[in-house]
Backbone as JSON, one array per atom type, in Angstrom:
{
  "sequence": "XXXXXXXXXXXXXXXXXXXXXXXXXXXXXXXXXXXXXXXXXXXXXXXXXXXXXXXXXXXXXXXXXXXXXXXXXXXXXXXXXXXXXXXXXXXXXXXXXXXXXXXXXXXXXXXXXXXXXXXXXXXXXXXXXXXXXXXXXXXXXXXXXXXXXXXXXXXXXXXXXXXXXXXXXXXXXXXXXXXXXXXXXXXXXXXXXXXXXXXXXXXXXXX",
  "N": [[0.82, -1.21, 0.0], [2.17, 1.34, 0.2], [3.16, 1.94, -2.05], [3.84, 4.52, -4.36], [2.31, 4.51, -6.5], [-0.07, 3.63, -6.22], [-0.95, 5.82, -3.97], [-1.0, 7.53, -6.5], [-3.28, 7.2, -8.33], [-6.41, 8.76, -9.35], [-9.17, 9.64, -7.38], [-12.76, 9.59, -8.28], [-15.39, 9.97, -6.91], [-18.19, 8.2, -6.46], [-20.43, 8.41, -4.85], [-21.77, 5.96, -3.38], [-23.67, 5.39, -1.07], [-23.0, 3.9, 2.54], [-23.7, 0.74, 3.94], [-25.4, -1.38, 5.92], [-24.38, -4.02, 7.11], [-25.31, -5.87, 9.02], [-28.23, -6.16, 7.99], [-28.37, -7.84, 6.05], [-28.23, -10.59, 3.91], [-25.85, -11.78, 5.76], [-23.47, -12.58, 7.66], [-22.01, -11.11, 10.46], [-19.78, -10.75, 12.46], [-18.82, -9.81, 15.93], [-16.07, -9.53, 16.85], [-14.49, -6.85, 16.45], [-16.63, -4.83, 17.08], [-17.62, -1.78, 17.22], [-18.76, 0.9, 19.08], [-20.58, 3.23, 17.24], [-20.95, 0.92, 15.24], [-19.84, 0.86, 13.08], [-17.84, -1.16, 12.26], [-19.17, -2.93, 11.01], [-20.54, -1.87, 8.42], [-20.48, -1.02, 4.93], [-19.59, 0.17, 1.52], [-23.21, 0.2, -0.8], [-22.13, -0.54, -3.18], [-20.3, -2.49, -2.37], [-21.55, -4.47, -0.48], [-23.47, -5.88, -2.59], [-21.65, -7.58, -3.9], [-20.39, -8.85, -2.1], [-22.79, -10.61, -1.0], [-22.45, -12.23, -3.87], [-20.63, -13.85, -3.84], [-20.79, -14.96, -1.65], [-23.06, -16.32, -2.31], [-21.29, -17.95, -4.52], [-19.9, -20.14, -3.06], [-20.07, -23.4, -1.84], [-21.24, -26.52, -0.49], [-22.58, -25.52, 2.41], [-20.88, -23.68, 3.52], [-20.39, -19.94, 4.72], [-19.66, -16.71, 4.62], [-17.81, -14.85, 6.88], [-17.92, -11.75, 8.08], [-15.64, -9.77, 9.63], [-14.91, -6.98, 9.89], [-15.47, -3.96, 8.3], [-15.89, -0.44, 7.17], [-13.78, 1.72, 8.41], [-13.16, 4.25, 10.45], [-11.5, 7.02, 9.74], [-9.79, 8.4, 11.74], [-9.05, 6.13, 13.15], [-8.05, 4.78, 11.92], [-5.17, 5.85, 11.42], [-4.75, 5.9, 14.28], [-4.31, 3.02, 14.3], [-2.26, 2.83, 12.46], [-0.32, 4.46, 13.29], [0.29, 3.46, 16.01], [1.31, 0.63, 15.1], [3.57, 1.65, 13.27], [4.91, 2.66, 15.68], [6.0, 0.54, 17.02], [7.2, -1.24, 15.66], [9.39, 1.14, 15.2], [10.3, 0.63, 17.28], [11.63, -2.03, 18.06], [12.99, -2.07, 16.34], [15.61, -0.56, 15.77], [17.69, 0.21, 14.1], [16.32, 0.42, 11.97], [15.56, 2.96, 9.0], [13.56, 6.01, 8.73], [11.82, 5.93, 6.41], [11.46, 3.18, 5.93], [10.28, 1.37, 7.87], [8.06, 3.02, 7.49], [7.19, 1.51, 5.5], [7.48, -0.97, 5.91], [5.18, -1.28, 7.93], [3.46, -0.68, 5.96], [2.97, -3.32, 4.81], [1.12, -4.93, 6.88], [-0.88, -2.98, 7.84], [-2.59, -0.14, 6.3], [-0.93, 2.95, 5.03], [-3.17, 5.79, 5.85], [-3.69, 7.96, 4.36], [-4.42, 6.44, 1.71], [-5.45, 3.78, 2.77], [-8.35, 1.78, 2.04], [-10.05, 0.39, 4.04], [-11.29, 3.1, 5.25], [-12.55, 4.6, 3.2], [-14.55, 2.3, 3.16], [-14.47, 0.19, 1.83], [-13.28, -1.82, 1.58], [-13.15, -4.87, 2.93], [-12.65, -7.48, 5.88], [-12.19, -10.82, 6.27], [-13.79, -13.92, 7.15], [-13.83, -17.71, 6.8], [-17.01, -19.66, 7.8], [-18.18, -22.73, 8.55], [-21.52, -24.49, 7.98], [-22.38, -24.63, 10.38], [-21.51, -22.67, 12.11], [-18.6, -22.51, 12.87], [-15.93, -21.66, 12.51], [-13.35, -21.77, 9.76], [-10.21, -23.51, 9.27], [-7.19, -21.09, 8.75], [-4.96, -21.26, 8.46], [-4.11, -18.86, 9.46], [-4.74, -16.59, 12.3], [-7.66, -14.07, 11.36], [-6.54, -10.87, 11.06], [-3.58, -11.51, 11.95], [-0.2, -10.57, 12.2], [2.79, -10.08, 10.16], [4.85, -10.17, 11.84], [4.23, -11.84, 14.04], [2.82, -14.3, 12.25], [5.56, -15.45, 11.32], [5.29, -14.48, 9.04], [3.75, -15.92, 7.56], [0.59, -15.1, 7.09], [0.71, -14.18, 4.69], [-1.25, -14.24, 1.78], [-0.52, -16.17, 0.08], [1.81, -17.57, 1.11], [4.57, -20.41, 1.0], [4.67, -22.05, 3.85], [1.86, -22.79, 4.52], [0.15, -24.75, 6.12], [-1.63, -27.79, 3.6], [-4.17, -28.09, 4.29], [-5.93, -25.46, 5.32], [-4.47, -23.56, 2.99], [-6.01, -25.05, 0.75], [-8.42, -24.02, 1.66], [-8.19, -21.05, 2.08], [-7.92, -20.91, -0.83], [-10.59, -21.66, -1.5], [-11.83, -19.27, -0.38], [-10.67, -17.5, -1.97], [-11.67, -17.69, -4.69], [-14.12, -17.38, -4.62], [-14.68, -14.8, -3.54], [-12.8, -13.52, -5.68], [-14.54, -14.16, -7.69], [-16.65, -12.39, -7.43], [-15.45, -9.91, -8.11], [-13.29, -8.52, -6.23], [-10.36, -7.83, -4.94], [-7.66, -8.82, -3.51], [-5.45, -8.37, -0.93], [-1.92, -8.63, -0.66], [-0.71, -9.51, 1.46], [-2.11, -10.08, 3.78], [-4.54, -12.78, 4.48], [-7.54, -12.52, 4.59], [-8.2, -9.86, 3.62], [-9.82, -8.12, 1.24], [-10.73, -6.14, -1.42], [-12.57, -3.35, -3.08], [-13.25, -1.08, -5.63], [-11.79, 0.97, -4.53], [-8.22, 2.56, -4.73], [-6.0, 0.49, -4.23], [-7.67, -1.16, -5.56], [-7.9, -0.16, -8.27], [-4.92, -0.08, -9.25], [-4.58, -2.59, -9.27], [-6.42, -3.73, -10.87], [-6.4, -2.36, -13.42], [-8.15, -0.23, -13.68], [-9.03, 3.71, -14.47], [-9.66, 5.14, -12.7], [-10.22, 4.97, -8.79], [-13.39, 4.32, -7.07], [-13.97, 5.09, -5.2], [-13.75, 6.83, -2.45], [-12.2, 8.83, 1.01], [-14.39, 8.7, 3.76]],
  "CA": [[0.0, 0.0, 0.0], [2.76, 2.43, 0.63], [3.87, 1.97, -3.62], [3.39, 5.74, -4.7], [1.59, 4.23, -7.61], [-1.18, 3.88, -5.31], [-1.1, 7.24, -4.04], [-1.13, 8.09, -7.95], [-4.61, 6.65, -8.3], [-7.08, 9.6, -8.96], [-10.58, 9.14, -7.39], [-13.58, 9.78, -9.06], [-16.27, 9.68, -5.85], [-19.49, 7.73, -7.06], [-21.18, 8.69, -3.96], [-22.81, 5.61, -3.39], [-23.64, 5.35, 0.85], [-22.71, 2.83, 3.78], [-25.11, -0.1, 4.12], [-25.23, -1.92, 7.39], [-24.12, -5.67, 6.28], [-26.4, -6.75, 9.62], [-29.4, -6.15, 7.5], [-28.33, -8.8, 4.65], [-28.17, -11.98, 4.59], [-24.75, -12.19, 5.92], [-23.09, -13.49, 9.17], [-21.03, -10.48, 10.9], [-18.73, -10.99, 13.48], [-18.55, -9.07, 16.77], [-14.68, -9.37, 17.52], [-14.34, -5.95, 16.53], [-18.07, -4.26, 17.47], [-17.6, -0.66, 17.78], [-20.14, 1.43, 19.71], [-21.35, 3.37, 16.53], [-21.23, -0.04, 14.36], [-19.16, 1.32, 11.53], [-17.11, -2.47, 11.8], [-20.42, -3.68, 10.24], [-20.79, -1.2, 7.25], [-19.57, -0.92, 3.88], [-20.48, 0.8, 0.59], [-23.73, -0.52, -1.31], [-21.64, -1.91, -4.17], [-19.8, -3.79, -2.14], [-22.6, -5.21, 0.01], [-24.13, -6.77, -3.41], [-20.82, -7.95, -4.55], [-20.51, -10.09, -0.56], [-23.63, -11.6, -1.5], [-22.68, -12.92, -4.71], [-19.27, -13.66, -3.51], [-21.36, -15.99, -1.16], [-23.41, -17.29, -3.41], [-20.87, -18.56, -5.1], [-19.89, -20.97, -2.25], [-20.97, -25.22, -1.49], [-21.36, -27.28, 0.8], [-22.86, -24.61, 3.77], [-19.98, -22.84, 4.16], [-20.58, -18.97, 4.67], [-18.35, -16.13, 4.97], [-18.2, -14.42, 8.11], [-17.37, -10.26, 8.4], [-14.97, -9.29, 10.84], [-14.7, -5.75, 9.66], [-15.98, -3.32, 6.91], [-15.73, 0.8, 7.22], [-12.96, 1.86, 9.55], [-13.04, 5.58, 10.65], [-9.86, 7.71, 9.23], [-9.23, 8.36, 13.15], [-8.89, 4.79, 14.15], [-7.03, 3.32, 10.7], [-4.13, 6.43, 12.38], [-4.4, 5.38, 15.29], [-3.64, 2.19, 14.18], [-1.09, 2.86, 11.72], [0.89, 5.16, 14.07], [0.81, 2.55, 17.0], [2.36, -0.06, 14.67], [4.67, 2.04, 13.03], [6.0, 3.04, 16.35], [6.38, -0.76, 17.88], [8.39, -1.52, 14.5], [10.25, 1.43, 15.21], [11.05, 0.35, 19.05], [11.91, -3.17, 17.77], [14.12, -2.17, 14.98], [16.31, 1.24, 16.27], [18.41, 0.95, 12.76], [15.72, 1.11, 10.53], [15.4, 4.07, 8.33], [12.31, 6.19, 8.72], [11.11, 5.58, 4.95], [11.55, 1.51, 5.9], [9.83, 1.77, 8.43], [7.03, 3.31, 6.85], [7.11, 0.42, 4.3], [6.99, -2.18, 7.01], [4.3, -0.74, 8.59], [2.34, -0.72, 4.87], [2.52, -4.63, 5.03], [-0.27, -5.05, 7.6], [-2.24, -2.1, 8.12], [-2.08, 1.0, 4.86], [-1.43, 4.5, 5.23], [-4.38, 6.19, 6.25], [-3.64, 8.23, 3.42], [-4.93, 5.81, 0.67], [-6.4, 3.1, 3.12], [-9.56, 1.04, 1.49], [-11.26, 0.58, 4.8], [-11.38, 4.28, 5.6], [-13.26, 4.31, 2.13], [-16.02, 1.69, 3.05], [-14.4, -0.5, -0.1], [-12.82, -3.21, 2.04], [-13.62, -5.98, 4.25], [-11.68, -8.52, 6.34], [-13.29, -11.64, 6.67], [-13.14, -15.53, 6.92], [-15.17, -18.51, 6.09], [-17.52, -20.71, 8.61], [-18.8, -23.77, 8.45], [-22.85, -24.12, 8.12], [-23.0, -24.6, 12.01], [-20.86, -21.27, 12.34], [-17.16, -22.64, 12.68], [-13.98, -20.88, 11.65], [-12.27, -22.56, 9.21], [-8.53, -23.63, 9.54], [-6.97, -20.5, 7.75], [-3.82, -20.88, 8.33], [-3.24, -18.1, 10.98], [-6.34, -15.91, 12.82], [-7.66, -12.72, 10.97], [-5.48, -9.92, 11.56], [-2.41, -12.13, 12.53], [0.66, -9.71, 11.39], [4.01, -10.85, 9.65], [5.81, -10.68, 12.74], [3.64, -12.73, 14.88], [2.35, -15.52, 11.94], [6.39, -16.03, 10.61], [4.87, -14.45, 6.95], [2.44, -17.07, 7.18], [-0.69, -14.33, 7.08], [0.46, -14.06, 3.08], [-2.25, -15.21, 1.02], [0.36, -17.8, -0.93], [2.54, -18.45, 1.85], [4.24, -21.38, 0.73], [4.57, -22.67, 4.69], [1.01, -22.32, 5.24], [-0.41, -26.02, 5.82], [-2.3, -27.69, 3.08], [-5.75, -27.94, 4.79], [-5.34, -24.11, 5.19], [-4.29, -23.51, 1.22], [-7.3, -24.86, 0.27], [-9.6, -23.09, 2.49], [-7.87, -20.03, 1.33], [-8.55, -21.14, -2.35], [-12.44, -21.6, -2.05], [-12.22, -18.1, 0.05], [-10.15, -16.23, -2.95], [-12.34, -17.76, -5.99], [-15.13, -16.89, -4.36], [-14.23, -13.39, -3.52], [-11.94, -12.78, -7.24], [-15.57, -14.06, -8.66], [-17.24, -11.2, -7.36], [-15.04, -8.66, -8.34], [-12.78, -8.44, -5.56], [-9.27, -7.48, -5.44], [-6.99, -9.26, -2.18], [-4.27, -7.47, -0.79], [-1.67, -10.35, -0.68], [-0.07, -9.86, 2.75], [-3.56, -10.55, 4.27], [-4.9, -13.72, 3.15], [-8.52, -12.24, 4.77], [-8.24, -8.38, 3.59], [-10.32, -8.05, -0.06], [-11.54, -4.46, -1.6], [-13.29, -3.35, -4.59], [-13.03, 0.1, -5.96], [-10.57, 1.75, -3.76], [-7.12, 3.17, -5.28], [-5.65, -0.7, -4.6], [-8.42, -1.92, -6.59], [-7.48, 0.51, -9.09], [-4.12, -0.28, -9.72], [-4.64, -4.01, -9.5], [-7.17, -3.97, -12.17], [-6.17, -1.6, -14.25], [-8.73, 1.02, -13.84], [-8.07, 4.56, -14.45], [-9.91, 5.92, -11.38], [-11.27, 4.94, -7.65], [-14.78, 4.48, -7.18], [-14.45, 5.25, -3.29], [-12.42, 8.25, -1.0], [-12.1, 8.36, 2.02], [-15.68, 9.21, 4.38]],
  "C": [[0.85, 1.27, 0.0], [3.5, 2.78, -0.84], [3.39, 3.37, -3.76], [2.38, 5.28, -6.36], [-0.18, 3.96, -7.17], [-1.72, 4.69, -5.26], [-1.37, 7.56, -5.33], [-2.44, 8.14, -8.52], [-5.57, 7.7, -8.12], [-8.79, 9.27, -8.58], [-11.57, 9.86, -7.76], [-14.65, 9.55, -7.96], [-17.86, 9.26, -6.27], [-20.56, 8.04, -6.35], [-22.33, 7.88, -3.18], [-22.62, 5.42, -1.41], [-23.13, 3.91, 1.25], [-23.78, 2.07, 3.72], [-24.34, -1.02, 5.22], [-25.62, -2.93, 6.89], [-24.91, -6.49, 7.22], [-27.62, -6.88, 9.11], [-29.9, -6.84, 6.29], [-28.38, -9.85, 5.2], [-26.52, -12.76, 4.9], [-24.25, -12.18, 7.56], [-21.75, -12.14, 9.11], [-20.51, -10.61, 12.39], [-18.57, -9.89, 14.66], [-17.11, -8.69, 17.62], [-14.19, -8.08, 17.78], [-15.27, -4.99, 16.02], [-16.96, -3.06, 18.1], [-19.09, 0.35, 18.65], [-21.46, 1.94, 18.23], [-21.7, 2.32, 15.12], [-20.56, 0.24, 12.82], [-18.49, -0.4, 11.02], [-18.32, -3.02, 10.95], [-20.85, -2.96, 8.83], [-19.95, -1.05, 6.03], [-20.57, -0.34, 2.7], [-21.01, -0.13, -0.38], [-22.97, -1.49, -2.22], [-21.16, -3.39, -3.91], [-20.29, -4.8, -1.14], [-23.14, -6.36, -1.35], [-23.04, -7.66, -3.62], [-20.73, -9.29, -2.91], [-21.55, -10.88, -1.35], [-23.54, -12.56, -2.72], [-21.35, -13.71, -4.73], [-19.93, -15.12, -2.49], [-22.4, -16.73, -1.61], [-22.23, -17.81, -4.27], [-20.11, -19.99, -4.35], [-20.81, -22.15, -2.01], [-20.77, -25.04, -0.21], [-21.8, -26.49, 2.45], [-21.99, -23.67, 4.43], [-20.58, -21.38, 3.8], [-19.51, -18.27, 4.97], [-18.88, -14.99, 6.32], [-17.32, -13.05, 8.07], [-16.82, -10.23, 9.43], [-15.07, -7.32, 10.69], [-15.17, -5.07, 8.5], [-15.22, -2.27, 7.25], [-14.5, 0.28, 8.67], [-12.74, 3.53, 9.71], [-11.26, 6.18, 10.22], [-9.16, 7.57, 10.54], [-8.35, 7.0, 13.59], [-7.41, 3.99, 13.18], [-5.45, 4.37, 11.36], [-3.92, 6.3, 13.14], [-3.35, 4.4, 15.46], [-2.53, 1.92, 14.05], [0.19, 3.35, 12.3], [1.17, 4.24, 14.84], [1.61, 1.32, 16.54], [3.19, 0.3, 14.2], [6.08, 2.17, 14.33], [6.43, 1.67, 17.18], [7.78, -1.08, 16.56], [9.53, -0.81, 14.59], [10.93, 1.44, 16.34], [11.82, -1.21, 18.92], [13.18, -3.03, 16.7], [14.82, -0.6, 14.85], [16.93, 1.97, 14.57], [17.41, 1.09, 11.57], [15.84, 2.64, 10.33], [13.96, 4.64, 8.54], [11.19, 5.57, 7.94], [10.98, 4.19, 5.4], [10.45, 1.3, 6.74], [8.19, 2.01, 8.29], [6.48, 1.86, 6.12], [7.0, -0.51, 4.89], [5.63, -2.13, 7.18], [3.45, -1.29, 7.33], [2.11, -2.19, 5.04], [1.4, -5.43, 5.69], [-1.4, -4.05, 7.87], [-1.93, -0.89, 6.49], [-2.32, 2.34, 5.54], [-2.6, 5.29, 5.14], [-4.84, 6.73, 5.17], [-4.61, 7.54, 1.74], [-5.25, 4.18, 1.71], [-7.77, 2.58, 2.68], [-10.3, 1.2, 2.37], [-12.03, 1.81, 5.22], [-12.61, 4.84, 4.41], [-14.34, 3.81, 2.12], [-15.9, 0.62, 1.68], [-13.57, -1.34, 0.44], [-13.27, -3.75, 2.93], [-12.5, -7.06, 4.59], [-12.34, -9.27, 6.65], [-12.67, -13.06, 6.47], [-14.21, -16.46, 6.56], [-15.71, -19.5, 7.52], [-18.23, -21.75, 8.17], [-20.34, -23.47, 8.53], [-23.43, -23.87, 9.83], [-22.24, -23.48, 12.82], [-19.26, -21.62, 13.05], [-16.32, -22.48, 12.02], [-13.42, -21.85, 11.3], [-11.1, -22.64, 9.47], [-8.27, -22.56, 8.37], [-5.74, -20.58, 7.54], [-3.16, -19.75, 9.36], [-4.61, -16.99, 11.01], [-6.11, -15.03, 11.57], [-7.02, -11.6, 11.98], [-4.43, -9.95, 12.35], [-1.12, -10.84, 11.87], [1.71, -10.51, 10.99], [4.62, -11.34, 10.85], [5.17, -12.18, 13.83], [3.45, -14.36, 13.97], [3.97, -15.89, 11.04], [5.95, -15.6, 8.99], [3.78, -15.12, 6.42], [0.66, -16.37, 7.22], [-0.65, -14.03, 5.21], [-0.47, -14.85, 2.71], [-1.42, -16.54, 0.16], [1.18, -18.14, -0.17], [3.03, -19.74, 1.45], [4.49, -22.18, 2.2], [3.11, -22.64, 5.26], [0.2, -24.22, 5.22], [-1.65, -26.44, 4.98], [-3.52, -27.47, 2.89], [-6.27, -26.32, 4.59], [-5.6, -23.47, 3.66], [-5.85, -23.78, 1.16], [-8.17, -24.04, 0.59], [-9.64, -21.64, 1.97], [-8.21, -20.05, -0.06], [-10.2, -20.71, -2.58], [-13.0, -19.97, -1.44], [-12.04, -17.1, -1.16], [-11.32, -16.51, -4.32], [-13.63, -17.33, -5.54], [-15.49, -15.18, -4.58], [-13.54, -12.79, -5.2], [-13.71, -13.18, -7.91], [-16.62, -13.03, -8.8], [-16.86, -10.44, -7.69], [-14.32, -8.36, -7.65], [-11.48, -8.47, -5.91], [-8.65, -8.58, -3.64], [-5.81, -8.46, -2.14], [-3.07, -8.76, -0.16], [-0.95, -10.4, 0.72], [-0.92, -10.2, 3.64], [-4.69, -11.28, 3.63], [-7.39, -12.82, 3.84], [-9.31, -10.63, 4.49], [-8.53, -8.51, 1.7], [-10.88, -6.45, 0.1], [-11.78, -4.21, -2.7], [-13.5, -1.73, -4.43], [-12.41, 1.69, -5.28], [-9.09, 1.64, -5.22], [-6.3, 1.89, -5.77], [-6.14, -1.58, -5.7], [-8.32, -1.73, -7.95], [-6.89, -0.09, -9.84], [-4.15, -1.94, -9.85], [-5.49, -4.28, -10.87], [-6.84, -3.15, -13.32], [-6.83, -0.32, -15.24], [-8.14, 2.04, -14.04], [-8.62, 4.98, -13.22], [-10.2, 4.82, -10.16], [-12.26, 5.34, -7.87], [-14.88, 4.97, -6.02], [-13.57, 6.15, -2.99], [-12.75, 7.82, -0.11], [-13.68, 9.02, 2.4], [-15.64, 9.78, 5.49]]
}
């Protein structure tokens, strides 16, 4: 996220609103329930696009929201509090590095997706509402899962892999973009989505 090609990405604001994903037919997650419920919201498009994203899924499995919208405030919050553990852990880095670490798990607030309402973090459950084996929780970081939070990891055990498979074809069939250092972090018409597809604009800013 921290590629200036990113940043480069001019947005084009479609204006379409927040829709509260408790009011679909989709299974959201309370791990990270905020008071005003923003973890539960995301913009219409990409409410329809979930649904068809889960329709495209067998055997009873569903996908389960951990997160949607993320307030500008909070994704800084974030971003600053891991920048500055990286930079208490690692004295000789360089500022710029630093920075670029940091982009690996969370994105500069700056061009951030969730801040947008144009990403979600999410995993898959079983029909009787059990978390699949993913390979390492949602929102595991590099340092903690050994690298093993990459979506292709090749140490990530096979059971795992797959699971990840029927999560990404699902998700790439909707329209979805993955951000590959987070095998559970997908977004659709943000700046990432952009440059991955080879749009010329963003459909989403920040809110």
């Amino acid at each position: 996220m921290s590629d200036p090609r990113v940043a480069a990405i001019p947005v084009i604001e479609c204006g379409e609103p927040l829709f509260d994903l408790r009011k679909a037919a989709l299974l959201v997650d309370e791990r990270l329930a905020d008071p005003a419920g923003a973890y539960a919201r995301l913009r219409v498009g990409l409410a329809d696009r979930l649904l068809i994203a889960q329709g495209r899924l067998t055997g009873g499995l569903r996908l389960l929201i951990v997160e949607g919208y993320r307030p500008l405030a909070l994704q800084k919050h974030y971003f600053s509090r891991y920048a500055a553990q990286l930079r208490q852990d690692n004295p000789t880095w360089p500022e710029e590095y630093v920075h670029v670490q940091a982009s690996r798990s969370l994105s500069p607030p700056e061009v951030a997706p969730h801040v947008c309402g144009a990403a979600v973090d999410l995993t898959l459950v079983t029909a009787e509402g059990e978390e699949l084996d993913m390979g390492t929780p949602v929102n595991a970081g590099p340092e903690e899962s050994g690298d093993t939070c990459y979506t292709h990891h090749p140490d990530v055990p096979p059971q795992a892999q797959a699971h990840r498979k029927v999560l990404s074809e699902a998700m790439l069939g909707a329209g979805f973009v993955n951000y590959p250092t987070e095998w559970w972090h997908w977004s659709y018409g943000d700046r990432y989505w952009a440059l991955m597809t080879g749009a010329a604009t963003a459909r989403y800013g920040p809110l």
